[in-house]
C-alpha positions as CSV (number, residue, x, y, z in Angstrom):
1,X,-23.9,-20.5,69.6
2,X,-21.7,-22.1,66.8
3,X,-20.4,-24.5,69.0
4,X,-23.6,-25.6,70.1
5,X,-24.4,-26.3,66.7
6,X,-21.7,-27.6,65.3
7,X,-22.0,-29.8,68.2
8,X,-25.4,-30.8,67.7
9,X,-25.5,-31.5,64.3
10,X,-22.2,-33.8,65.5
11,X,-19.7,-31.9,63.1
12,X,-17.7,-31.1,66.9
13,X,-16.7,-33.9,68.7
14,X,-17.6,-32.9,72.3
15,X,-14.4,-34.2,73.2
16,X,-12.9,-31.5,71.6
17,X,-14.0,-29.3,74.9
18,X,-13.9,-31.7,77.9
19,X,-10.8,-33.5,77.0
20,X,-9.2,-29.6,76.6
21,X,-6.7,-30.1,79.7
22,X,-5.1,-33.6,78.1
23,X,-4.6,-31.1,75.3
24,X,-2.5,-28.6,77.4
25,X,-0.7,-31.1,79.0
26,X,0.2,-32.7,75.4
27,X,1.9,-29.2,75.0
28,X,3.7,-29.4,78.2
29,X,5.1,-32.4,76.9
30,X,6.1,-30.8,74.0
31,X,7.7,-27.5,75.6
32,X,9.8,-29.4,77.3
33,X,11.3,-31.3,74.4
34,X,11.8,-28.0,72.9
35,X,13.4,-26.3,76.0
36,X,15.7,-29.8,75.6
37,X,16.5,-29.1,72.1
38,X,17.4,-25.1,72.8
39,X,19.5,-25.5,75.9
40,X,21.3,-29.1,75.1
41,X,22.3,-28.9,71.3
42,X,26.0,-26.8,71.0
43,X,24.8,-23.6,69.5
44,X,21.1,-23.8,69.2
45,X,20.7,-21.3,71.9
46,X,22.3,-18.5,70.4
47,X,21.5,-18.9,66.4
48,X,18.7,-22.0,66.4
49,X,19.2,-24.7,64.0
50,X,17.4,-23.0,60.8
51,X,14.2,-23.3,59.2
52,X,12.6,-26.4,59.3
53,X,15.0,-28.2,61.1
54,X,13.5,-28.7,64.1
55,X,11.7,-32.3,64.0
56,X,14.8,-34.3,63.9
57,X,16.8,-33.1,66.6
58,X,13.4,-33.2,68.7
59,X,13.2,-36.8,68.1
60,X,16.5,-37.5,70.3
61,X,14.9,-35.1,73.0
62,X,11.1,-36.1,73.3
63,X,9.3,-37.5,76.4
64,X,8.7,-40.9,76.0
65,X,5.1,-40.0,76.9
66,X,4.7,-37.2,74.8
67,X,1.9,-38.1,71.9
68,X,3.6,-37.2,69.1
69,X,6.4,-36.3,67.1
70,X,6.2,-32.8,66.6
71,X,7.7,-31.0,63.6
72,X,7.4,-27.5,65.7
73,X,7.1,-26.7,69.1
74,X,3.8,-25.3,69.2
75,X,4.5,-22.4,71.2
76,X,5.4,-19.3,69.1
77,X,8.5,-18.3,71.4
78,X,10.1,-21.7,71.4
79,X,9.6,-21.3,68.1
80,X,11.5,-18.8,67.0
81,X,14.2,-19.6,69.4
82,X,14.3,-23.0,68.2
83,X,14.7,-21.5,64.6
84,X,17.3,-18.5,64.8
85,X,18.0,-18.3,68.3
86,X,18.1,-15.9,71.5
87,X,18.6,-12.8,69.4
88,X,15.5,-13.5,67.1
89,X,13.3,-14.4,70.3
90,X,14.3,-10.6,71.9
91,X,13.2,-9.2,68.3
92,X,9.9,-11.2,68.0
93,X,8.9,-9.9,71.9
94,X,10.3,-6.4,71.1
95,X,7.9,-5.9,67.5
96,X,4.8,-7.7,69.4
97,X,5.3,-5.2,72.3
98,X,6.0,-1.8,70.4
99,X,4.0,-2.8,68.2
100,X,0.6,-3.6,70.4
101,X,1.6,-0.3,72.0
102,X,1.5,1.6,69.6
103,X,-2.2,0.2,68.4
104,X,-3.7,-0.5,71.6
105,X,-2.3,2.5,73.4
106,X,-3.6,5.6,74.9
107,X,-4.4,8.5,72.4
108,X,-2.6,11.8,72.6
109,X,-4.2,15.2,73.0
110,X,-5.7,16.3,69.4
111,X,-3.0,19.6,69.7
112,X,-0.4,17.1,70.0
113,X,-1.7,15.5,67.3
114,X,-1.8,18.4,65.3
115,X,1.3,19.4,66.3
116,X,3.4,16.4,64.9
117,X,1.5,14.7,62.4
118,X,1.5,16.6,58.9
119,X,-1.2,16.9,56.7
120,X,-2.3,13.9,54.8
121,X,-1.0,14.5,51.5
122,X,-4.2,15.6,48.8
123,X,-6.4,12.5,47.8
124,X,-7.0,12.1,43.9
125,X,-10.5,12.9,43.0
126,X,-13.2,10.6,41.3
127,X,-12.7,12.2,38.1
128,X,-8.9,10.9,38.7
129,X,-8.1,7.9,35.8
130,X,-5.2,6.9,38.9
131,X,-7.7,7.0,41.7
132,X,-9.2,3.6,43.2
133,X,-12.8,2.5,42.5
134,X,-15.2,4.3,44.9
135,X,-17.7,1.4,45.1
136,X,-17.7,-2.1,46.6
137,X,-18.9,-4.0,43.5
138,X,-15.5,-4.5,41.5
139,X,-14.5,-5.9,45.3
140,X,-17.4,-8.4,46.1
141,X,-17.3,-9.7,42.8
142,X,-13.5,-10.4,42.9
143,X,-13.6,-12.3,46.0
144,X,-16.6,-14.1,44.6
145,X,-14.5,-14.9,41.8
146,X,-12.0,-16.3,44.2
147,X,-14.0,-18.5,46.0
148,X,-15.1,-20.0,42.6
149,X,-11.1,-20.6,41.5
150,X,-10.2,-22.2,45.0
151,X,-13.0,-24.9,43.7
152,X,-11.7,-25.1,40.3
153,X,-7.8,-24.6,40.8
154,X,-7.6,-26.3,44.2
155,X,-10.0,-29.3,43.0
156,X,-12.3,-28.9,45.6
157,X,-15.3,-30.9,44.0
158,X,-19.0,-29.8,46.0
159,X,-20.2,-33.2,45.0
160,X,-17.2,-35.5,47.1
161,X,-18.1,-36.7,50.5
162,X,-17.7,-34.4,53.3
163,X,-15.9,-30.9,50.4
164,X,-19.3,-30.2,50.2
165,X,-19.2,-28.8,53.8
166,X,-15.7,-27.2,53.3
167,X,-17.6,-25.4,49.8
168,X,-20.1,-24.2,51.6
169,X,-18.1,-22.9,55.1
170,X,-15.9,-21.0,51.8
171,X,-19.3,-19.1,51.0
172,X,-20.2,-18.0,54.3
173,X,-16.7,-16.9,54.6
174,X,-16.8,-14.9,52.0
175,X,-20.5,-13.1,52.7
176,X,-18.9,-12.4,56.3
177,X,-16.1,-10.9,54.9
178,X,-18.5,-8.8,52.8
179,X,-20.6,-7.8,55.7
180,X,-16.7,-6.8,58.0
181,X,-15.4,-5.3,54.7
182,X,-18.7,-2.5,54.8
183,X,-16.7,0.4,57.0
184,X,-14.2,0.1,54.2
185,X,-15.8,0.2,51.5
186,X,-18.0,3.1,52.3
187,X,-14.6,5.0,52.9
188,X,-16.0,5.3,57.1
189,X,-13.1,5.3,59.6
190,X,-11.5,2.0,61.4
191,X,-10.6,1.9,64.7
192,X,-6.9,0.7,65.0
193,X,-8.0,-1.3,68.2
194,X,-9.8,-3.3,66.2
195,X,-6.4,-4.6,64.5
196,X,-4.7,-4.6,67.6
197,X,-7.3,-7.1,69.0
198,X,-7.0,-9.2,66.5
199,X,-3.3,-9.6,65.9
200,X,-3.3,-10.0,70.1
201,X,-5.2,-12.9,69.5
202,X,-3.4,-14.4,66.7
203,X,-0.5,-14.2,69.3
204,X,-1.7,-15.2,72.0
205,X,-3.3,-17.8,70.1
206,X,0.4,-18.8,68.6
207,X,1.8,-19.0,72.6
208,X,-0.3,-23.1,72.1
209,X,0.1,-23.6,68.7
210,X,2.2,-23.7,65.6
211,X,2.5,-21.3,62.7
212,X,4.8,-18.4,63.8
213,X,6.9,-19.3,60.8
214,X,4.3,-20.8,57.9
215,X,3.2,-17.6,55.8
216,X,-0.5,-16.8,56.1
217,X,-0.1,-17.1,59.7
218,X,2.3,-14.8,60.0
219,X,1.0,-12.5,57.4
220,X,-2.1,-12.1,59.2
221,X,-0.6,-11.0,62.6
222,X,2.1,-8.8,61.2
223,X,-0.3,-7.2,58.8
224,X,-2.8,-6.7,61.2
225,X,-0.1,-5.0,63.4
226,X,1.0,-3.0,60.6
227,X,-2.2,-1.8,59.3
228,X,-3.3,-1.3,63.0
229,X,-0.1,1.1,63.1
230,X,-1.1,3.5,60.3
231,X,-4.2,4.1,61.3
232,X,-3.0,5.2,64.8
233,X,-3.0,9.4,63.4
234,X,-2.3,10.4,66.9
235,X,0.8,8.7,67.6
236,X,4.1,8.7,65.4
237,X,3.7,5.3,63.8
238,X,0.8,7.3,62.1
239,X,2.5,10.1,60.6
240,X,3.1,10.5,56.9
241,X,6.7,10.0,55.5
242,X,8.4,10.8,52.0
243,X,11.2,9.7,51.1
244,X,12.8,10.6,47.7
245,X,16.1,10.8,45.6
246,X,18.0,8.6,43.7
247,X,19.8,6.8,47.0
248,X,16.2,5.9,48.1
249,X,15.5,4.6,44.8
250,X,19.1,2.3,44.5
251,X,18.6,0.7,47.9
252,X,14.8,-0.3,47.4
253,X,15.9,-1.4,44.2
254,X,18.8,-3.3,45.4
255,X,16.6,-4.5,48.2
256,X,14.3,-6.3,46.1
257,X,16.6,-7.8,44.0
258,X,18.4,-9.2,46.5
259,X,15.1,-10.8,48.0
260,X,14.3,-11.7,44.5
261,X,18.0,-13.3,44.0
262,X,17.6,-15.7,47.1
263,X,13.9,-16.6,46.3
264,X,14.9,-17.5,42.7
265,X,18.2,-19.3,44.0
266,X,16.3,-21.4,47.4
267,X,13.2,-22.2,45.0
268,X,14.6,-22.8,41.8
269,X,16.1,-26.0,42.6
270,X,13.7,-27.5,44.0
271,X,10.7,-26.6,41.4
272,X,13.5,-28.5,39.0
273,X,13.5,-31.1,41.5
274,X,9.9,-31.2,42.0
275,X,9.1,-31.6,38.3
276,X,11.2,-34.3,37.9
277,X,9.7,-36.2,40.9
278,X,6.7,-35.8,39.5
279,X,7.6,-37.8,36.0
280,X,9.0,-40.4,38.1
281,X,5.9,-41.0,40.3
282,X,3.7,-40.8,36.8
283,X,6.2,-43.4,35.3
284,X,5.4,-45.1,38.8
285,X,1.5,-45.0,38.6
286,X,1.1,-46.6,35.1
287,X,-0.4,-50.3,35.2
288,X,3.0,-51.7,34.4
289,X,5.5,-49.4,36.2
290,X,8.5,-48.0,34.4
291,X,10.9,-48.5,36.9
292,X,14.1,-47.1,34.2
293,X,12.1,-44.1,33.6
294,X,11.3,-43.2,37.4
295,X,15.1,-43.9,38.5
296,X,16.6,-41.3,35.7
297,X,13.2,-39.0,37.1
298,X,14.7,-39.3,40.2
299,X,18.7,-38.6,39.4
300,X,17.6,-36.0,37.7
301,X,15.7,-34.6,40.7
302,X,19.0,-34.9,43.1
303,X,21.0,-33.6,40.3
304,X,18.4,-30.6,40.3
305,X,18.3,-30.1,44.3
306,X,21.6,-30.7,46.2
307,X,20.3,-30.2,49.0
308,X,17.0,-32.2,49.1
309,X,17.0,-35.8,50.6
310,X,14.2,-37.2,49.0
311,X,14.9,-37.4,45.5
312,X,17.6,-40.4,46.9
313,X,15.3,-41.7,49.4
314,X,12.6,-42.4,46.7
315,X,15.3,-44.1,44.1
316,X,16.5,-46.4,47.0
317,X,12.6,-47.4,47.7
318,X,11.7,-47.5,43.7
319,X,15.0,-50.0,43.1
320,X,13.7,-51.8,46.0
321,X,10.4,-52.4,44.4
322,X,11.9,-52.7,41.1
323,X,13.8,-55.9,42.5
324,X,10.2,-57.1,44.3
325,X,8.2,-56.5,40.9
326,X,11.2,-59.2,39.2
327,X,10.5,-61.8,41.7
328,X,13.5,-61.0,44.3
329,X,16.3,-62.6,41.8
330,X,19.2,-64.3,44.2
331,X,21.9,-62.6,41.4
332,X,21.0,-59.2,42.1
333,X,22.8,-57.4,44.9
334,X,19.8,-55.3,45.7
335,X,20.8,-54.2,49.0
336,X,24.2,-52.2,47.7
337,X,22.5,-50.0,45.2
338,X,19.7,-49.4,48.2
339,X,22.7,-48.5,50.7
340,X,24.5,-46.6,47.9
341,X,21.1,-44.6,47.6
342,X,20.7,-43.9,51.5
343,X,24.3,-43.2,52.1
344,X,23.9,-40.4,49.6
345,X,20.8,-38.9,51.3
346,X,22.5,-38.4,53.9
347,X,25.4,-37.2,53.1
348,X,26.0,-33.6,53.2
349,X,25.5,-31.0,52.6
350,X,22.0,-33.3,53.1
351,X,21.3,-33.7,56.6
352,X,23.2,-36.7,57.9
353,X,20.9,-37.0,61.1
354,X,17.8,-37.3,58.8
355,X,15.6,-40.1,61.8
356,X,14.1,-41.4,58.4
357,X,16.8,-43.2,56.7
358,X,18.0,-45.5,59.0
359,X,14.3,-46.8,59.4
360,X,13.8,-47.0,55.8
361,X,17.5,-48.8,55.3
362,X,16.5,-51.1,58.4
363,X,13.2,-51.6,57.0
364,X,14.4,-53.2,53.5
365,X,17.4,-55.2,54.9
366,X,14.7,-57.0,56.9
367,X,12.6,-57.7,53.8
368,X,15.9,-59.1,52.5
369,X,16.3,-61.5,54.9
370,X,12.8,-62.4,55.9
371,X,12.7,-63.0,51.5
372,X,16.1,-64.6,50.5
373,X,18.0,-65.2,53.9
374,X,17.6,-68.6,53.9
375,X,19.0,-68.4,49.9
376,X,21.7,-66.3,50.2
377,X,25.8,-66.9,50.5
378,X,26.6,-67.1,54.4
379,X,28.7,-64.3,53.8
380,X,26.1,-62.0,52.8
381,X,23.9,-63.3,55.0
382,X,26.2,-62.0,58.1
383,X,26.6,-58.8,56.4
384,X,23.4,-58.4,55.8
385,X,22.5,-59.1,59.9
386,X,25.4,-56.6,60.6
387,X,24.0,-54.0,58.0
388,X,20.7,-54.4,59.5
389,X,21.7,-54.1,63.2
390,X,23.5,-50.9,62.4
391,X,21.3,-49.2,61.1
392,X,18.4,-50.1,63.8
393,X,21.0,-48.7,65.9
394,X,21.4,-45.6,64.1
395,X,17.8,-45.1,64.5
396,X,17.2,-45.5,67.9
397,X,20.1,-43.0,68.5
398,X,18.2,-40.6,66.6
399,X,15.1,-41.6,68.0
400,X,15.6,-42.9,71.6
401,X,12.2,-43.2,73.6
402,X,10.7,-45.0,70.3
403,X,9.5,-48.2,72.2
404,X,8.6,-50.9,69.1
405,X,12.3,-49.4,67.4
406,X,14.3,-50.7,70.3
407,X,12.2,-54.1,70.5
408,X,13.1,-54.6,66.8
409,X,16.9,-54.0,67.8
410,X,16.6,-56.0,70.8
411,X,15.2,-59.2,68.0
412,X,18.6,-57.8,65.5
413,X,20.8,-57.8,68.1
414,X,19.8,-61.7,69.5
415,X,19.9,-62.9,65.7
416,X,23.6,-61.7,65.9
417,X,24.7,-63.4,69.0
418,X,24.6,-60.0,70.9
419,X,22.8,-61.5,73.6
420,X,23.5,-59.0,76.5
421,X,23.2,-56.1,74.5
422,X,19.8,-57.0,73.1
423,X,18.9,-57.8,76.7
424,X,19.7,-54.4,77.5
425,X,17.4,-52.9,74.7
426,X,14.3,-55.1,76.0
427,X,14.4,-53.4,79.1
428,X,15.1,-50.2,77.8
429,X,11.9,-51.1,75.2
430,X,9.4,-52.9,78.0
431,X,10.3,-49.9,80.0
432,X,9.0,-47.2,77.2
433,X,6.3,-49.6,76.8
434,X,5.1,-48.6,80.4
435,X,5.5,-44.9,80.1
436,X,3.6,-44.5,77.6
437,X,0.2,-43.8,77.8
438,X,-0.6,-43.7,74.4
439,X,-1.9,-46.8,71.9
440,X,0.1,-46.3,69.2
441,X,3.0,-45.8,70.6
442,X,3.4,-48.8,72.6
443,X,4.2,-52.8,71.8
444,X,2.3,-54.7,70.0
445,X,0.9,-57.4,72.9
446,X,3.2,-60.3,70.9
447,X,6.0,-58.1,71.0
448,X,5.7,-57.3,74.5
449,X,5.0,-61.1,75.4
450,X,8.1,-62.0,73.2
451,X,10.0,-59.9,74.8
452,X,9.6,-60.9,78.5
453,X,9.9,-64.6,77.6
454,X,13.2,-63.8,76.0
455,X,14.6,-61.7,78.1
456,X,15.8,-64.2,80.8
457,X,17.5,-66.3,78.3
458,X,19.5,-63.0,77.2
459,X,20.7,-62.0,80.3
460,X,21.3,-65.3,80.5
461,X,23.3,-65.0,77.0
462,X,21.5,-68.3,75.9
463,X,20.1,-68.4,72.3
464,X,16.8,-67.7,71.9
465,X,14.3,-70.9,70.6
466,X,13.1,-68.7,67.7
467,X,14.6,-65.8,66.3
468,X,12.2,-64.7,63.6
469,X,12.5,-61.3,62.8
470,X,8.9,-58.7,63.7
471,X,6.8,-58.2,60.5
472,X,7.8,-54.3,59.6
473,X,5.4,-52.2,60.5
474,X,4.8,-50.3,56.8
475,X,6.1,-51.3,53.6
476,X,9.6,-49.6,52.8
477,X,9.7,-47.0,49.6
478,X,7.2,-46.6,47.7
């Protein structure tokens, strides 16, 4: 019934439903750029590569007809496999399966029951101060009151375009939560297979789709599970536990301050960082930007966060458009301080395979040439070229089946005098080209036509008639 709806009042694409099997295959595609990464990096089978490292090394494994690039694998398995390995995967299947059976499994007898489960320890009465409200009002007006601070605090404005709907699908989420809450709130019981339904369909929903690793998600299946557990009376996860004395008390304690320790110590940095990056892109948003001020923002930032790539990333692009803003002088050596900058964000302990960098360095040593090539010292010139070639080449190792980024190195290579080798890369380019089924992943029709009229004359390793560098395809930094 929703779907009709929502279909005929055009807020669902129909699409959505019949084109479901391209979708499916998409994930194929996808799985088996995982299963690349897991089996063909040294170690990533046993201990994964670590949070949030997974999109560049997919890069370097991806179909060339897969649609995207993926920053997980959409499959909750791969997932975690791809994140902390073949030991983490055999815990995730092993707390899913207990766990579901323990939920969604068959009752024992109620003398069993009796038998092992002790009596739930005395509830405090209504007169108790300690004892929880015992009507739903203080709770339906909280979550009222939270639907109104996601509007204020999260800027949602009723009045903006399509946040009106967004508003709106808030409020009936919130009266449907009401109307799911009512067994709780009037204290009746709750069937554990309700829980166990619905954290079997978060995970089955998580076997095509992301999330095993962002919060909420996870939060929902595992507290589902869990809640789903305690309410199981006739099996042992049910049963009622104390645990006292002062050991118990130390390791809880020392429990959560060790989780409090490495919170403080992973997040700190980067809220240091973050602050700083925001001066820097306030300095950058004035009507006459303040360059000076959004460089030292950004130092500061990398001083801040050691780890973090982007604080060097956006000073390369801001000295880049700081040179742009003062006309391109010939005097200033631009392109060190932006190589300087690059080098360092990938240096480590940053990661030095970031796919990212080498575009951006690429990127800005072609807007060097294109601007003052035919200005500069021959010298620089060369090095520039050179520069420029090495890093498309640095790219395209990072990112192989990208079709348009080995067409640029083919052009890079030609304006060097690498003839053969740039050959080599418009086959290798044409040939992606053909693979790919998808629009914006192949040539642009010049390029393409480009490139089979010069590809004869490279294999030939004659010079091309016009070497012109192809326009970039965004604008580098910021």
């Amino acid at each position: 019934l929703l779907v009709g709806i929502a279909a005929a009042i055009g807020e669902l694409d129909i699409q959505v439903l019949t084109e479901a099997t391209k979708s499916l295959r998409y994930r194929g595609e996808y799985w088996v750029g995982a299963w690349r990464v897991i089996t063909q990096i040294p170690g990533a089978w046993w201990h994964g590569l670590g949070p949030g490292n997974f999109a560049g090394p997919y890069l370097r494994y991806k179909l060339p007809q897969a649609s995207e690039a993926i920053v997980d694998p959409h499959n909750m398995i791969l997932d975690v496999w791809a994140t902390a390995g073949l030991g983490a995967v055999v815990a995730l299947l092993a707390a899913l399966g207990f766990g579901l059976r323990d939920v969604l499994g068959s009752g024992r007898s109620e003398a069993e029951a009796d038998a092992e489960i002790p009596s739930e320890p005395p509830r405090p009465s209504r007169q108790d101060p300690t004892a929880p409200p015992s009507r739903p009002g203080w709770l339906v007006l909280s979550e009222g009151g939270a639907w109104l601070m996601v509007a204020m605090l999260g800027m949602l404005n009723p009045f903006e375009g399509r946040l009106l709907a967004r508003w709106v699908v808030l409020g009936v989420a919130w009266a449907w939560a009401i109307v799911l809450g009512l067994r709780l709130w009037r204290r009746q019981p709750i069937p554990a297979v309700g829980l166990g339904a619905g954290a079997l369909a978060i995970a089955v929903n998580l076997l095509a789709a992301g999330g095993i690793g962002i919060a909420p998600v996870a939060l929902a299946l595992w507290a589902w599970l869990a809640l789903g557990q305690n309410l199981r009376e006739d099996r042992p996860c049910g049963r009622w536990r104390g645990l006292g004395g002062r050991w118990a008390a130390f390791a809880l304690a020392a429990v959560w301050a060790m989780l409090l320790g490495s919170f403080w110590g992973a997040i700190g940095p980067y809220w240091q960082a973050q602050a700083a990056m925001t001066e820097a892109e306030e300095a950058l948003r004035r009507p006459r930007p303040d360059f000076a001020i959004a460089e030292e923002s950004f130092y500061r930032a990398a001083r801040a966060d050691v780890l973090g790539a982007r604080p060097w990333i956006e000073l390369a692009g801001t000295d880049f458009q700081s040179w742009l803003a003062r006309g391109a002088p010939l005097g200033d050596r631009v392109w060190v301080r932006v190589e300087g900058a690059l080098k360092e964000a990938t240096t480590p302990p940053r990661n030095p395979q970031a796919p990212i960098v080498p575009r951006l360095r690429a990127a800005m040593l072609r807007q060097i040439l294109e601007l003052r090539g035919d200005k500069l010292p021959e010298a620089d010139v060369r090095q520039l070229r050179r520069s420029w070639v090495e890093a498309l080449a640095r790219a395209v190792v990072l990112h192989p089946t990208d079709a348009p980024l080995r067409a640029e190195l083919a052009t890079a290579l030609a304006a060097t005098d690498r003839s053969q080798e740039a050959a080599r890369q418009a086959r290798e380019a044409l040939r992606l080209d053909a693979l790919t089924p998808h629009a914006d992943k192949r040539l642009p029709a010049k390029v393409r036509q480009r490139l089979s009229e010069e590809l004869p004359r490279w294999e030939q390793n004659r010079p091309s008639e016009r070497m012109e560098p192809r326009p970039p395809s965004s604008s580098p930094g910021r």
